[in-house]
TORPA-687704 format. One record per residue: x negated, y negated, z negated of N, C-alpha, C, CB in turn. Coordinates in steps of 0.02 Angstrom, whole numbers, plus 50000, padded with zeros to 5 digits. Glycine has a CB too. Layout:
<nodes>
XYZXYZXYZXYZ
...
</nodes>
This chain:
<nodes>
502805083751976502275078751973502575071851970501805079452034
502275067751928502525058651891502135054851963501945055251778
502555053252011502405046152073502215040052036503155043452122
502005033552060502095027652034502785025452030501725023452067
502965022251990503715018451948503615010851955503785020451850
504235010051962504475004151947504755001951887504825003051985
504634997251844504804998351788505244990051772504115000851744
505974989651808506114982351835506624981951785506364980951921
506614973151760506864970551708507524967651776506274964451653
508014967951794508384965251847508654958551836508884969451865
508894957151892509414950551882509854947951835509804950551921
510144955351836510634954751773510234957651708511394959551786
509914955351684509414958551647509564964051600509104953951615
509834968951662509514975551641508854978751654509874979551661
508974985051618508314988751655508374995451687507754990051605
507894994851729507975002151780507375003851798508385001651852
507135011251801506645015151813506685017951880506605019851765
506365015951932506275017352003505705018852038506475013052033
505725024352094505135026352108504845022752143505095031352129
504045019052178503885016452213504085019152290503325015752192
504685018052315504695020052397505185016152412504825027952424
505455015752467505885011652531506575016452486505605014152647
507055011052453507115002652460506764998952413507814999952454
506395002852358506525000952300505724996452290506755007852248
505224998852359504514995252363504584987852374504074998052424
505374983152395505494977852440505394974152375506214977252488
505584976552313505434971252262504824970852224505894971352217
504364974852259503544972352244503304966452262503044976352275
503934962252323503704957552371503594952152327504174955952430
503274947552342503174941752281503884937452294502334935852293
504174934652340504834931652354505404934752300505044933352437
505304941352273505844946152240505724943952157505674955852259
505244940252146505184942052059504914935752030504594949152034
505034935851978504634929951937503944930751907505024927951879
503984938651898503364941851874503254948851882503294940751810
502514948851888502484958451933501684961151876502134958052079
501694963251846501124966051838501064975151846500954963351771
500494976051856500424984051853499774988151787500124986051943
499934992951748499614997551722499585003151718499594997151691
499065006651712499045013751706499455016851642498295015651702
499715022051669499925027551602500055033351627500575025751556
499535038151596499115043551624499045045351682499235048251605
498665040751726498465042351777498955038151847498475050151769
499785036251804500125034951841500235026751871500585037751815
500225022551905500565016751928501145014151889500765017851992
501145008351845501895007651835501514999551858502415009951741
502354997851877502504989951916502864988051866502934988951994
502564982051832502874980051789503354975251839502424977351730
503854973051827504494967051882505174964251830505024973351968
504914958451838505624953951808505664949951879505494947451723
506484948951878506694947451943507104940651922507144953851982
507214933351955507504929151919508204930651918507354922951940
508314928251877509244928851844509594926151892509514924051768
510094931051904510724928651961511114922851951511284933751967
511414923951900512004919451848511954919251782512704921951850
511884914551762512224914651682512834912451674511874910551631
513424913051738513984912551715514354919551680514304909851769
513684925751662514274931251631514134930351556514174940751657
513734925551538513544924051470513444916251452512904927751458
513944912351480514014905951489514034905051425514534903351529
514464905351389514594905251316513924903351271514884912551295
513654912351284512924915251234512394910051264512584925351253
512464906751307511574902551341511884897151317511234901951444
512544893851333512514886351297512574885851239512944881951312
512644892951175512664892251111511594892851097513324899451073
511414895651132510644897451125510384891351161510374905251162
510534887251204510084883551228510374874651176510134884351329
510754876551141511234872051105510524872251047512184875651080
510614876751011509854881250967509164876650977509614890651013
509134878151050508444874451064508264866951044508354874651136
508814863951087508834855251067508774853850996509564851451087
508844859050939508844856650867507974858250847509504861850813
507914854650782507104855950764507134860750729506684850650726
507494863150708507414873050700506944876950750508234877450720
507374874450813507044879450863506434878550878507324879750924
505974874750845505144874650874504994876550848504694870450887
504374881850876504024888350883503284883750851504024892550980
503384879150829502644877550813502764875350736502264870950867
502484881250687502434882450601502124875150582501824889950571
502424873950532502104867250506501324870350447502894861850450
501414878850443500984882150397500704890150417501394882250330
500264889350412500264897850444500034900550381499654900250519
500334909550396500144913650333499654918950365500854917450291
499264924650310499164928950336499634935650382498884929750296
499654936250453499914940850479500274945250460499634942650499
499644950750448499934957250419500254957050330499254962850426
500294949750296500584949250257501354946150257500194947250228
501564944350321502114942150349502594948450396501834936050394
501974950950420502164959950464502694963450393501054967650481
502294966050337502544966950285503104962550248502074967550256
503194957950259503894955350239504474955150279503854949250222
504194956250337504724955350393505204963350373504264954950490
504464966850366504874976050370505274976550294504074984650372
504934974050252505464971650183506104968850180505204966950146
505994964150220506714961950222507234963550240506784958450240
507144968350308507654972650335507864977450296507484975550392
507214980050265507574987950233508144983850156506614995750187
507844978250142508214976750086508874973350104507814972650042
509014970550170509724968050195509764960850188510334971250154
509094955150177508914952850166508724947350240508654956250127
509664945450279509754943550323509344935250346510394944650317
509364931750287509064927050298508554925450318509074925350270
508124928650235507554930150258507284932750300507374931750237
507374937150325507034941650391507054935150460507684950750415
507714931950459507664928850532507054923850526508404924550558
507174920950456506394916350441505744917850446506314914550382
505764923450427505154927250424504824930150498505324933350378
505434933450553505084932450613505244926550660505144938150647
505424922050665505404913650684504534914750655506134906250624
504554913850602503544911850585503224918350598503254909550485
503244923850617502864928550646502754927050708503094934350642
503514927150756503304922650834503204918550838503594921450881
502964912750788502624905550799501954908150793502804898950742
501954911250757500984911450740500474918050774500854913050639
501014924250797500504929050828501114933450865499934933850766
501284930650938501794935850958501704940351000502274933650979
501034942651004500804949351027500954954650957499894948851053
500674953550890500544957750826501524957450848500014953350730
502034952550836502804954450856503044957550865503054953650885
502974958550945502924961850977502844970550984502634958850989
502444969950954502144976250932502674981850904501634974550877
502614976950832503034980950784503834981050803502944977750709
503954975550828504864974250840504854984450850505214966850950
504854987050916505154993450908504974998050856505074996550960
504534998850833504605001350773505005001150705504225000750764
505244994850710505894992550641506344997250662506334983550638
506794996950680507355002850712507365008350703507415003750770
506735011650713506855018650722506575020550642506395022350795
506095015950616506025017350580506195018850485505785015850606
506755010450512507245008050454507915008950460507205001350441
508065007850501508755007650517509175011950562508835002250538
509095011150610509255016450669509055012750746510185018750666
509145017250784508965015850840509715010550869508765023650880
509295004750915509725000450941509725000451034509504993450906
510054998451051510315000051125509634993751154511404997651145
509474989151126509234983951139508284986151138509574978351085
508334992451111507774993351092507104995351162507934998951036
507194997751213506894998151287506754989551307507545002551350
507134986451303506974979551320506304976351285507574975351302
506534978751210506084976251182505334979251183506314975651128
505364985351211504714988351249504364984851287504834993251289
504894982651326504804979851401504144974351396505604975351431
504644968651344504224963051333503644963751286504604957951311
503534968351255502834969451227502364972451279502854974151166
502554978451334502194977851370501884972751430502344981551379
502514968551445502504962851491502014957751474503144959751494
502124955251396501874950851379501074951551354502304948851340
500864956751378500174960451357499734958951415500224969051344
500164958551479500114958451533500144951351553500514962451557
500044944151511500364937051531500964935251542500164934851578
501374940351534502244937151536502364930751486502874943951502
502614926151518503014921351464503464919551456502934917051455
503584924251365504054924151324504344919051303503904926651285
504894916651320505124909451316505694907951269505324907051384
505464903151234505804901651168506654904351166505754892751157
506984905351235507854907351237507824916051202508264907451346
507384917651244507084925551242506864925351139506084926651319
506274922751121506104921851073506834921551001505654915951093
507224917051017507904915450993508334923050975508294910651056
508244925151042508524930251046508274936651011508584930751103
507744939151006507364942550955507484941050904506794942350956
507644935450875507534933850803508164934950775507284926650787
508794933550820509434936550800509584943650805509904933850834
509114947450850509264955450853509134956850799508924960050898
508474954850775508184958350715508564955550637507294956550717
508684949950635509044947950572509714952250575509184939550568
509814955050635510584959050627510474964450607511034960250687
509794966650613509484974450596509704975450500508334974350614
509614968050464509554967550393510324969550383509274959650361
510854967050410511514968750389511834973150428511894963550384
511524980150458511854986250484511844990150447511664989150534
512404993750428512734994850369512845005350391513614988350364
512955005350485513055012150485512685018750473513215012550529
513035022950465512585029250453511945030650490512965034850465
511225030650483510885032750517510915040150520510385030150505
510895044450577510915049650605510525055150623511065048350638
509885050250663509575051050715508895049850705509835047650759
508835043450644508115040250630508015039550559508025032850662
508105044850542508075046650460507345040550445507835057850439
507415040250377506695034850321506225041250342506825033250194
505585037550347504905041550368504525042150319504475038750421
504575046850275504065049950192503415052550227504505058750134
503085048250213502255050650192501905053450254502225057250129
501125057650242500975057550286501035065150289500465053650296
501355069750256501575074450262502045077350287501555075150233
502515070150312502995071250328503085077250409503195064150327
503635080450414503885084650453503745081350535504665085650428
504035073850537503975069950614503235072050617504135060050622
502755073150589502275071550626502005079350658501755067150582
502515083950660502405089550669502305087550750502925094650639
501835089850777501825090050864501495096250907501385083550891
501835094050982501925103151008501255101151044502785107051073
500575105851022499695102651035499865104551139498685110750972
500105107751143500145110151230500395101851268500995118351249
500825099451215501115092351284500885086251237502275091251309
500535083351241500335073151218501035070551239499525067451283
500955067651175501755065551153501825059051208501865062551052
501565056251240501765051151305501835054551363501235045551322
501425062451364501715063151439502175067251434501255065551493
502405070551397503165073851399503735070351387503265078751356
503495063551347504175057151371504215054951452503985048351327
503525054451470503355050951539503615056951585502445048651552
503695062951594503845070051620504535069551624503615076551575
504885069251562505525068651557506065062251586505545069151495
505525055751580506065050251629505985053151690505855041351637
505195054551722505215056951804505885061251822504505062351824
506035066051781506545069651788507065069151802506625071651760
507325063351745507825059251730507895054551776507755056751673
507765049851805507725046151855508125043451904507435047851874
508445050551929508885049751964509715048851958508725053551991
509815054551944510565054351901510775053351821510855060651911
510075050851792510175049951730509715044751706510135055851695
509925038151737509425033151753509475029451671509665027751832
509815029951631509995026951570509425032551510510995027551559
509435037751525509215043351495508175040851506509635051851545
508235040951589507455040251611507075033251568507435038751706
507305027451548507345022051558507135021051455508145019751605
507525027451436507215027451364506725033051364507775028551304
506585036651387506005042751391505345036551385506025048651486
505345035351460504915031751492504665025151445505255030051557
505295020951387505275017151346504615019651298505935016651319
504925026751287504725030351208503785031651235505335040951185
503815032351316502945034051328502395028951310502785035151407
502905023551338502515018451333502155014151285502745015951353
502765013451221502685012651161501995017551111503405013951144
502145022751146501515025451103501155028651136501615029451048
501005026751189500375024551230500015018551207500565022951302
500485012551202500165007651163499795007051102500505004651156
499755012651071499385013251008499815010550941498705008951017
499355010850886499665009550834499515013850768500275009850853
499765014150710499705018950658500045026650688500135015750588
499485030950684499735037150690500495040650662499235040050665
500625039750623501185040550582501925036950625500975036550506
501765031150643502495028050685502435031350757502515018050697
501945032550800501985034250852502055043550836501365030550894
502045045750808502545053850810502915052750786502425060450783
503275048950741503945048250700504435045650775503875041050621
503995040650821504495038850880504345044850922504365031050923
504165048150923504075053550983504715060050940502955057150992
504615062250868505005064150853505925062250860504705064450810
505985057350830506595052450840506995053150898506375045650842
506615048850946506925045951001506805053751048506495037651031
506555059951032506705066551087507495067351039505955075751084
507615068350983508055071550969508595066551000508045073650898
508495061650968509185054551009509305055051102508695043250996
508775055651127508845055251177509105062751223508275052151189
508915066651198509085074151214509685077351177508475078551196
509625076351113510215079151097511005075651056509925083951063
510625071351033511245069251004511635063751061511065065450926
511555057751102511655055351170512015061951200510915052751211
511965064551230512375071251276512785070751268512345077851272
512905072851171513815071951148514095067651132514085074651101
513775061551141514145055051112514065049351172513755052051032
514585051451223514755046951265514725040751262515195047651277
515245038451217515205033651194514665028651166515495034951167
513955032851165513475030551141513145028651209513155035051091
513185031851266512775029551336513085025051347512705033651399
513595025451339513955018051372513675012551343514765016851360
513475013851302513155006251265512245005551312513025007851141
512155008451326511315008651368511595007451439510755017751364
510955002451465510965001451531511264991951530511545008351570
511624991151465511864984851480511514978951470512364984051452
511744971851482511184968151513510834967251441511404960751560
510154963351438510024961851362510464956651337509294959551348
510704952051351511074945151326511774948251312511094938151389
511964956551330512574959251287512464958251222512724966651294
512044961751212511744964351144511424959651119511294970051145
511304952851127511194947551073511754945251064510744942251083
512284943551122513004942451106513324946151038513404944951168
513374952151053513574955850996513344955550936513524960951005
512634954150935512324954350875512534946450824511474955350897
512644940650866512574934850822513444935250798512254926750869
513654941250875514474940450833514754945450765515094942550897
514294948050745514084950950675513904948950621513724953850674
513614942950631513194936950581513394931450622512244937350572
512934924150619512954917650629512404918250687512804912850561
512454911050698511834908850746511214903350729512184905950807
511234903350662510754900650624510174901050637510764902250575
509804897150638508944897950640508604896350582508594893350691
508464897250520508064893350458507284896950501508314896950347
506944889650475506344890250463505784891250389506264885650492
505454894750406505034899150335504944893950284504144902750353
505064893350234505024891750182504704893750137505364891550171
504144895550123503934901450040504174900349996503274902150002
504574896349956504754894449901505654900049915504684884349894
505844900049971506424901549968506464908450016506844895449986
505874907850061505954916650092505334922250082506034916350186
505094920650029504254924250037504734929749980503224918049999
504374936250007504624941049954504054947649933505374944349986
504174946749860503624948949810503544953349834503684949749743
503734959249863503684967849884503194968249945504514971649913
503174962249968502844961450039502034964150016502894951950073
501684961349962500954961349949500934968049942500654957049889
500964972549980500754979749963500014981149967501104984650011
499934987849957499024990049965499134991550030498594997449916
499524990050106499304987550169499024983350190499584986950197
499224979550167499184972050182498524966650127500094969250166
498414971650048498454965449995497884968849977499114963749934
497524965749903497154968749869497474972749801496704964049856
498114971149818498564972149731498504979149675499504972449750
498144983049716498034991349686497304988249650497904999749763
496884984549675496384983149629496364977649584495894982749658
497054973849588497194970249548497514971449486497414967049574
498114978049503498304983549446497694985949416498714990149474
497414989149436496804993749436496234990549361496364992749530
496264984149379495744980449340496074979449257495584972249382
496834979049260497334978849210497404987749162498104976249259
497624988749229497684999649195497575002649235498415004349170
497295007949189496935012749187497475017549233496695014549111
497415019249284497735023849341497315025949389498255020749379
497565033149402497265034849472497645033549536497115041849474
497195028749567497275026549610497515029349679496885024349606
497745037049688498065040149733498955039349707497715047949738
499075040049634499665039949581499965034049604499475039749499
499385028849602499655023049612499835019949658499435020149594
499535020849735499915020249803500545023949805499495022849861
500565030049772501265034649796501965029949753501175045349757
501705027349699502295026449663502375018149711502195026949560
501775016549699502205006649725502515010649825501014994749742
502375012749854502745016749913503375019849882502265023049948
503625024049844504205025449822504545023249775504205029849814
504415018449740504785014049695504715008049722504575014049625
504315004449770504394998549794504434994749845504174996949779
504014997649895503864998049979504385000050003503315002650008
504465006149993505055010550034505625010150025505055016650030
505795006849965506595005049956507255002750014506554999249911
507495007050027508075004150085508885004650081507935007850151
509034999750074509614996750030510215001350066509734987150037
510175002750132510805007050164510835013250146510825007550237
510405016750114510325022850052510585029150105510955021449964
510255031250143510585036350183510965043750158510095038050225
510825043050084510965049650064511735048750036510385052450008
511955044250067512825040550031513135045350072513175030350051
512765043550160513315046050201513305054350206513255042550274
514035058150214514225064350235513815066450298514965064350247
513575072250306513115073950361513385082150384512205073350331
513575082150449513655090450450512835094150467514305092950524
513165099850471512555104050470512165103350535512735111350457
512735099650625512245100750653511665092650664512565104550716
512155087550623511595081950620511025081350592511755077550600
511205086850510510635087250485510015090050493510735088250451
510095095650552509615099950572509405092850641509955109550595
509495089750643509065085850679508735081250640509355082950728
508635081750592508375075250537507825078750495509065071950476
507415074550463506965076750416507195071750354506155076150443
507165073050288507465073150238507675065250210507055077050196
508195063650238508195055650225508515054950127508925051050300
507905054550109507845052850054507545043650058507375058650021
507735042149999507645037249980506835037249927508325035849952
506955038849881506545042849812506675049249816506795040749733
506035051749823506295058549822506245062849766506045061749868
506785066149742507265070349683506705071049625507615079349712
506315073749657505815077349607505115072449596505575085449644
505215066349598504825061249599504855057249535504965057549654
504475060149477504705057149416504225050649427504585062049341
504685045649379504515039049381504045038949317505185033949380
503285036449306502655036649281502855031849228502025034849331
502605034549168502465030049108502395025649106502125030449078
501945024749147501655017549155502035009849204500955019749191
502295013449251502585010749305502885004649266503085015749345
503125002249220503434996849200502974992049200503754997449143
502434992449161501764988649152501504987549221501214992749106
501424992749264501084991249338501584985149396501055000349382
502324985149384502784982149404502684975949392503294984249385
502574971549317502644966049292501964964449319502834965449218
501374969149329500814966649350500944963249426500294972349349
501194969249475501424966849533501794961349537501724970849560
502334960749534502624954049503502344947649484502864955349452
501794948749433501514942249440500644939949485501504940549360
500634944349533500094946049561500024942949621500044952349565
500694945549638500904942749737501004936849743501644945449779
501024930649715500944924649737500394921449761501114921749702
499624923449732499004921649739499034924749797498504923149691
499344927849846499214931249927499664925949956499514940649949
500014924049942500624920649983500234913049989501514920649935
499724911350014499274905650015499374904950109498344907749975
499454898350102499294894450185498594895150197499454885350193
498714898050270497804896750285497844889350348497304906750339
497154890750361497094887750439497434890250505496404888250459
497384887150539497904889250591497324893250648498414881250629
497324898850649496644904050683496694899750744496784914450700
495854900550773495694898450835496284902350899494844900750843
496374898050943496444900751029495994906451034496154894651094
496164911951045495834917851074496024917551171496214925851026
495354919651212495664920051266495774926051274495424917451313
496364926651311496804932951316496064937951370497824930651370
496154943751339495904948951380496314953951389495344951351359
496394953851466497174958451482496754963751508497884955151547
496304966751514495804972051533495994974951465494934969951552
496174975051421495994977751365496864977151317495244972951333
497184979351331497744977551296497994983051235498284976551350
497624989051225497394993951191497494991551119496704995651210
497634990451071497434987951001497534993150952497834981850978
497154993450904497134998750858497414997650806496595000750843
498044997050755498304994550710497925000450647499154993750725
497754996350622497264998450535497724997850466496504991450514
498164999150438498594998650378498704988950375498095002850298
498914986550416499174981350464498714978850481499604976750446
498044977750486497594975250522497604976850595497054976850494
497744971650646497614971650719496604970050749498224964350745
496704974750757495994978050811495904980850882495724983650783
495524976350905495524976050991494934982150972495234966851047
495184986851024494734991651051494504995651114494824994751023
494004997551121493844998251188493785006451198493164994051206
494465009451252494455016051263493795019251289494975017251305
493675024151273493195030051308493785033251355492785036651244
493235032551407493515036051490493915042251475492805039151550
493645047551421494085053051418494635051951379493775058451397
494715045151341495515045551317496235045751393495615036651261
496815050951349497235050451405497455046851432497575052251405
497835041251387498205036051412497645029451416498885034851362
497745027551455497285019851476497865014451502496605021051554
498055008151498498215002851531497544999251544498724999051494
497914997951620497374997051657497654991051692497145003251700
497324985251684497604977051720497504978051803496964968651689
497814977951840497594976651890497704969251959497734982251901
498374969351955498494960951988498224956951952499214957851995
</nodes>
């Protein structure tokens, strides 16, 4: 049976999964934290806890190169232009898969200026879904749940996101673990109907907890995340994923735990020492990218549509496999033994038997000259007041939608301090 948890961002800003009892209740105390919230997930207590920072003398370096960042007019978080969202959501995920380092850091700099809950959101999903899974990636749980909850995300923190993820565009290694996610047919979404894919993550940290506090800490990550809702399709692709990463491939690759558990400001360290510490701010003329206007986000299938004559199921599959889905680290380069591959579902790029349509040249030049009429400045959307009773959102083929659970759904977050 799952007790109430502690779910504490620490001093040294790591993270650790702890049960509510003596010693570990002393940092519920308000004197212990900077911030405490609590929600339900299934049925259970979690304490949300960030505790203030001990020292930044173990990252003296990384805070006076980031707080160096701040003093420049790069670093303000306030867009001189706002775009549509989920048409920026879609460029952000473009840019990574295409390696497209610049752009991407530009692109989320103006995502967390203009909506950093929708951010938030998606940040864990890039990883598992494009690239591979990152050590940094539980943190970034953390603060989407935190910040759902009134945490404030503060421009050093903010900085720091924007360099994890621009490092996501130039990782170059073999994915393993988090194969490209094909369609809605795909294999991830196979699930075992006896266990709901949050409480056999949530089952498995309880377990974990004790002597395998690095292990509990991503279970418990993976519940939470898709508890939070979202497109059906990413939340089993992470339930698929992150069981095999966390269960089986982790076990044999030592070397790979050692990298979990460490503070977050390791892992932005590392990351800017891979790339620069640059900040550009969004530009359209120089970071807006044409692939972004998909039929998620756009009207562009009825803008083809009005030009040629296609059926319109033909025509989502091909701009998704000739254009959407394109990902420049091409997983099918790397050598795979037999027992990695039996943990993977088919990391194709295009897949083999996917002939490219007659037409597709004509539909391309259409696309092409289509997606600029989307890439328009709007108004800058009203102040919404936050409703933390309700932190639930329903993501619609990128549309963000507040929705209100029925009592018999399983998972509920539930505001309570």
């Amino acid at each position: 049976m799952v007790n109430d948890l502690i779910w504490l961002w620490d001093e040294n800003d790591c993270l650790r999964l702890l049960p509510v009892k003596l010693p570990h209740i002393l940092l519920l105390d308000n004197s212990a934290h900077t911030f405490r919230a609590t929600f339900k997930l299934d049925s259970i207590t979690i304490y949300l806890v960030r505790q203030s920072r001990k020292s930044q003398l173990r990252h003296s370096e990384l805070f006076s190169q980031l707080h160096k960042t701040l003093t420049t007019t790069a670093a303000s978080f306030k867009p001189s232009k706002y775009y549509e969202v989920p048409l920026l959501k879609s460029a952000m995920q473009k840019a990574i898969r295409r390696g497209y380092y610049s752009q991407t850091k530009a692109i989320v700099k103006q995502m967390l200026s203009q909506d950093l809950t929708a951010t938030l959101r998606r940040i864990p999903i890039l990883p598992i879904e494009d690239v591979k899974y990152m050590p940094w990636w539980s943190h970034a749980v953390w603060l989407m749940a935190a910040e759902s909850k009134g945490y404030h995300v503060d421009s050093l923190t903010k900085i720091s996101l924007i360099h994890l993820l621009g490092d996501l565009a130039v990782f170059n290694e073999p994915n393993l673990f988090a194969s490209r996610y094909q369609g809605i047919d795909h294999p991830s979404l196979t699930r075992n109907s006896d266990i709901p894919l949050c409480r056999h993550h949530l089952t498995k940290a309880w377990d974990k907890k004790s002597n395998q506090s690095v292990l509990a800490v991503l279970h418990f990550a993976t519940a939470v995340r898709i508890a939070y809702g979202g497109m059906k399709g990413d939340q089993h692709l992470l339930n698929v994923q992150m069981h095999h990463y966390i269960e089986t491939y982790l076990p044999s690759h030592s070397n790979e735990i050692s990298k979990e558990g460490l503070s977050f400001y390791d892992y932005v360290g590392e990351s800017i020492s891979r790339t620069d510490s640059s900040l550009p701010s969004f530009d359209l003329n120089i970071h807006k990218i044409p692939e972004a206007a998909d039929f998620h986000c756009t009207n562009i299938v009825r803008d083809v549509r009005n030009v040629v004559e296609v059926d319109n199921v033909e025509l989502r599959k091909a701009i998704w496999f000739l254009r959407s889905n394109s990902n420049f680290r091409n997983l099918e380069k790397f050598q795979m033994d037999a027992t990695s591959a039996s943990l993977l579902t088919t990391p194709t790029i295009i897949p083999p038997d996917y002939p490219v349509p007659p037409w597709w040249k004509e539909v391309e030049r259409i696309l092409n000259e289509s997606h600029s009429k989307y890439w328009i400045a709007i108004s800058p959307p009203p102040k919404k007041k936050r409703n933390l009773n309700a932190i639930f959102q329903k993501e619609d083929e990128g549309n963000l939608k507040r929705s209100t659970l029925k009592q018999s759904t399983l998972l509920r977050f539930c505001h309570v301090c």
